[in-house]
C-alpha positions, 0 to 999 in steps of 0.5 A, spaced: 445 495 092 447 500 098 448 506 093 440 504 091 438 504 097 441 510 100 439 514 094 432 512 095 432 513 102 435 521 101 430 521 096 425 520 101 427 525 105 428 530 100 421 528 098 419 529 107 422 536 108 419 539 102 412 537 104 413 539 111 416 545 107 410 546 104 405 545 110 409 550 115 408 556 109 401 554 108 400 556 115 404 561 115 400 565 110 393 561 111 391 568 115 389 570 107 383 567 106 380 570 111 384 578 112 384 578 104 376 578 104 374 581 109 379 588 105 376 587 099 369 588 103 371 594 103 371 594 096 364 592 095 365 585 094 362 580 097 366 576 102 362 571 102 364 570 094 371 572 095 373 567 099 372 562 094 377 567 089 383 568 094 382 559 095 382 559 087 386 564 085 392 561 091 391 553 088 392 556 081 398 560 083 402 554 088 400 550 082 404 555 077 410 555 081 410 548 082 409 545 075 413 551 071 417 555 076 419 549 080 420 554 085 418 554 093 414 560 092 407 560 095 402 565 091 397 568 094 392 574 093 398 580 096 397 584 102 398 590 101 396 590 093 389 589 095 390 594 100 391 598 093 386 595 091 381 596 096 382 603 099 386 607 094 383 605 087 374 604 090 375 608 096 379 614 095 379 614 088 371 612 088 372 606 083 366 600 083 370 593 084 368 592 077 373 597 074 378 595 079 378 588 077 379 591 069 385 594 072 388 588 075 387 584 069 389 590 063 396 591 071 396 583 069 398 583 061 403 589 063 406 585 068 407 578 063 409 583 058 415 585 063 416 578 065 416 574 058 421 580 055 428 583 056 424 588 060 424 584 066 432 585 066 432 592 064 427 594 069 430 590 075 437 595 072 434 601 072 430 601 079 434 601 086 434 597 091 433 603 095 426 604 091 425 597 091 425 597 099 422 603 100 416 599 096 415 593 101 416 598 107 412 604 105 406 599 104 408 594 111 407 602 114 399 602 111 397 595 113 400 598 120 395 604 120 389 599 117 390 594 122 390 600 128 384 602 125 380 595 124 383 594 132 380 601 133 386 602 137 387 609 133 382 614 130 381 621 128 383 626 132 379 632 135 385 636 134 390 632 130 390 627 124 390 621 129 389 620 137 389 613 141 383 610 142 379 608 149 383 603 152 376 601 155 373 598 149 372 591 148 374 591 142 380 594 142 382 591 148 380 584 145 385 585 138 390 587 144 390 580 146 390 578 139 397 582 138 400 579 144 398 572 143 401 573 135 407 576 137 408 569 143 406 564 139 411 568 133 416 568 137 416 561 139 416 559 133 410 555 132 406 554 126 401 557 123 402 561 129 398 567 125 391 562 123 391 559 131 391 567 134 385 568 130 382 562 131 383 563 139 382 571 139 375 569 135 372 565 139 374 568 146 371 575 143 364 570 140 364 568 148 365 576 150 360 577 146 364 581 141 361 580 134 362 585 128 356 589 126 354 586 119 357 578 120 359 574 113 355 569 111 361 564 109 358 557 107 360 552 103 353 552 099 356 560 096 360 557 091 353 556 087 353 564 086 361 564 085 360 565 078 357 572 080 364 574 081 367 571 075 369 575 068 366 582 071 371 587 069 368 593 066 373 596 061 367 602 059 372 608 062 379 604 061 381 610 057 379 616 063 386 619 066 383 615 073 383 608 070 390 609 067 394 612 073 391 607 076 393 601 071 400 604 071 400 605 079 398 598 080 403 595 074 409 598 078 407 596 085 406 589 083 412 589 077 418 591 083 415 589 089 415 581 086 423 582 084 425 585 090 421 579 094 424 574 089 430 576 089 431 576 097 428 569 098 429 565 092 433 560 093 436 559 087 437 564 083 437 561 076 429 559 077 428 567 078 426 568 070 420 562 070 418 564 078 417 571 076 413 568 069 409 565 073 408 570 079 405 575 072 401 570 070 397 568 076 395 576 077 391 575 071 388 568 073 387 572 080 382 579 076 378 573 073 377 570 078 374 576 082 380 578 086 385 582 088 391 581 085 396 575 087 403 576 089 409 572 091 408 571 099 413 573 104 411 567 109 414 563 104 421 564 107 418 560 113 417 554 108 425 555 104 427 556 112 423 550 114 428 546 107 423 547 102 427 548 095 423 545 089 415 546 086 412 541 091 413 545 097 408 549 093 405 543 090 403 541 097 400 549 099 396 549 093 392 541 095 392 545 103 388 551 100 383 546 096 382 542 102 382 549 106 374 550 102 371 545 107 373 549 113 369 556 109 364 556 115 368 557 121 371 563 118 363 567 118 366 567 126 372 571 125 371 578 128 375 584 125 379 584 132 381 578 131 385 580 124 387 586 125 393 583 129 395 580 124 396 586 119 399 590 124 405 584 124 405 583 116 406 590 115 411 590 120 415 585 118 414 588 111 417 595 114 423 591 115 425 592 108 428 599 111 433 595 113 436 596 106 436 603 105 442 607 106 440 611 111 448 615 111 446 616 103 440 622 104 440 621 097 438 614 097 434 615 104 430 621 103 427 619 095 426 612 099 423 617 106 417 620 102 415 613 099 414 609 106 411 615 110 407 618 104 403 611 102 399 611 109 399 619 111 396 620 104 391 613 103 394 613 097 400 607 093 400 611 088 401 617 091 408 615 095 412 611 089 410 618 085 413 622 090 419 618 092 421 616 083 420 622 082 424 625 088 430 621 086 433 622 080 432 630 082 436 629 088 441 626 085 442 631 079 442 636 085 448 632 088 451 632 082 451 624 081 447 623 075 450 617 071 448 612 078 441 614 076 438 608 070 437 612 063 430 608 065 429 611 071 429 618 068 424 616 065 420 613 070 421 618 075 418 624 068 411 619 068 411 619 076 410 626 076 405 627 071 403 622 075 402 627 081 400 632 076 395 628 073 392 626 081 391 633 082 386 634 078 381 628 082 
């Protein structure tokens, strides 16, 4: 009878630590329903709709991870994809969102086709961590820059690429005080410290009488013009050399980021193979939901940290983000200056990747070098993982170490260069 009760009893903390798991990462990431929007604005769509999709998209990813990974892995629309999506694929490379989302789904069949096969393996092998580190860093490095635009705390310069912006300007000195708030309340360990800075610095900047110029209309009532965003991929130029280096740009972005993230956090490793499945499958739902693609968030490291070690504590993000649904019109307050702060923090905890570069190894250093400084100096993903994979297979041919270089990776550093080949004709 004791043996009974003692295993109800653990049971029941078991069942306890999962769940607080899952709330304290769904607050570490809530901040996602609001940023990922406001990004993909920029990208034409609507935020008012968008909003839905990241909700959407991020139960049914939670749900995946749940039910066929059981894994304690929050999935959300990614930042820094949608940073992809938005600044390099619709403004720089002058795509409309529709395309966008075609490239998210055709990146999405890629990314299944790597996960449910041998090359899930074969690519792992064949990609070093260096690369892989550089990625995360290189992207953490433009949500920086992003972020410091959104603060308007830098800006073009008279005579240089980037000058500080005035410290006298309201709003500016309001994304100031939303850094310093998200770092104390960081620091302190609070949960859902991001999503309380926001709301804070949101409604100290609505007392100040700081609004952005075009608010968001975000209401519960929008959901009757979600079916606008659903199903709208335009596949008309799926074979035009942007649409292609885009799709290959995006498959590789999401392929090894996933792996380097679920490699450092999850757990047990024995559920990588059906966590990385599901990661793939969701970036499909995710471009028919109207959306940027989803990714295995790095804030659900505050959930494994908090005990989480199975699908409920994404079972338990995934019911919070549906319930998330009914506070939709609080977030048509929330200024740029109050989500700026937040980017800025993400891309430098994303930076913190850098740790894992051999810095002693100019061989390892200076192929992951070009990745993270060309990504924000250039505007362009793609363009930084086309010079740092093809820089590395070079550099190594150059010091004469040829056999660590993957034959895979010979071959992904030959379709990055035409990649770059190809990018200077646009």
């Amino acid at each position: 009878m004791k043996k009974l009760f003692d295993g109800a009893l653990q049971k029941r903390k078991t069942w306890q630590r999962e769940v607080i798991a899952g709330v304290t990462a769904f607050f570490a990431i809530s901040y996602i329903i609001i940023v990922n929007p406001m990004i993909l604005a920029d990208a034409g769509i609507p935020a008012e709709l968008s909003v839905f999709a990241t909700i959407f998209s991020s139960v049914i990813g939670c749900l995946l991870m749940a039910f066929w990974s059981d894994a304690p892995i929050v999935l959300t629309p990614g930042m820094g994809i949608n940073a992809f999506f938005t600044y390099t694929i619709c403004v720089n490379m002058g795509l409309h969102w529709h395309e966008a989302i075609a490239i998210s789904l055709v990146s999405g069949l890629i990314f299944v086709f790597v996960a449910c096969t041998k090359w899930c393996t074969r690519l792992s092998q064949a990609v070093p961590g260096s690369l892989k580190s550089a990625i995360t860093a290189g992207i953490g490095l433009y949500l920086v820059e992003i972020g410091l635009e959104k603060a308007q705390l830098i800006q073009r310069g008279a005579n240089s690429m980037v000058e500080l912006g005035s410290l006298t300007n309201p709003v500016a000195l309001l994304a100031l005080f939303g850094l310093v708030l998200s770092l104390l309340l960081y620091f302190r360990k609070v949960m859902g410290g991001f999503f309380i800075a926001i709301l804070v610095t949101s409604v100290v900047g609505y007392f100040v009488g700081i609004r952005d110029a075009a608010p968001m209309d975000l209401n519960f009532a929008n959901l009757a013009f979600y079916p606008q965003l659903l199903l709208k991929a335009d596949f008309s130029n799926m074979m035009s050399i942007p649409f292609l280096l885009s799709v290959f740009s995006m498959s590789m972005i999401m392929i090894f980021e996933t792996m380097g993230l679920l490699e450092g956090i999850l757990p047990d490793q024995r559920k990588f193979k059906k966590t990385f499945e599901g990661s793939a499958f969701t970036t499909m739902f995710s471009g028919l939901l109207g959306t940027s693609p989803t990714v295995a968030a790095a804030e659900s490291a505050a959930g494994i940290a908090s005990g989480g070690r199975t699908g409920l504590m994404a079972l338990t993000a995934a019911v919070l983000f549906a319930l998330s649904l009914f506070f939709i019109p609080l977030l048509s307050f929330v200024p740029q200056a109050a989500i700026a702060p937040v980017i800025i923090i993400t891309g430098a905890m994303m930076m913190q990747q850098l740790q894992y570069v051999e810095f002693n190894d100019f061989s390892e250093w200076f192929p992951a070098f070009l990745v993270v400084v060309l990504i924000p100096w250039s505007g362009s993903i793609s363009t930084g993982l086309a010079f740092g994979f093809t820089a590395y297979p070079l550099l190594k041919l150059m010091n004469g170490r040829r056999q660590e270089v993957h034959v895979l990776g010979y071959g992904l550093g030959f379709l990055f260069l035409l990649n770059l080949v190809f990018q200077a004709g646009f």
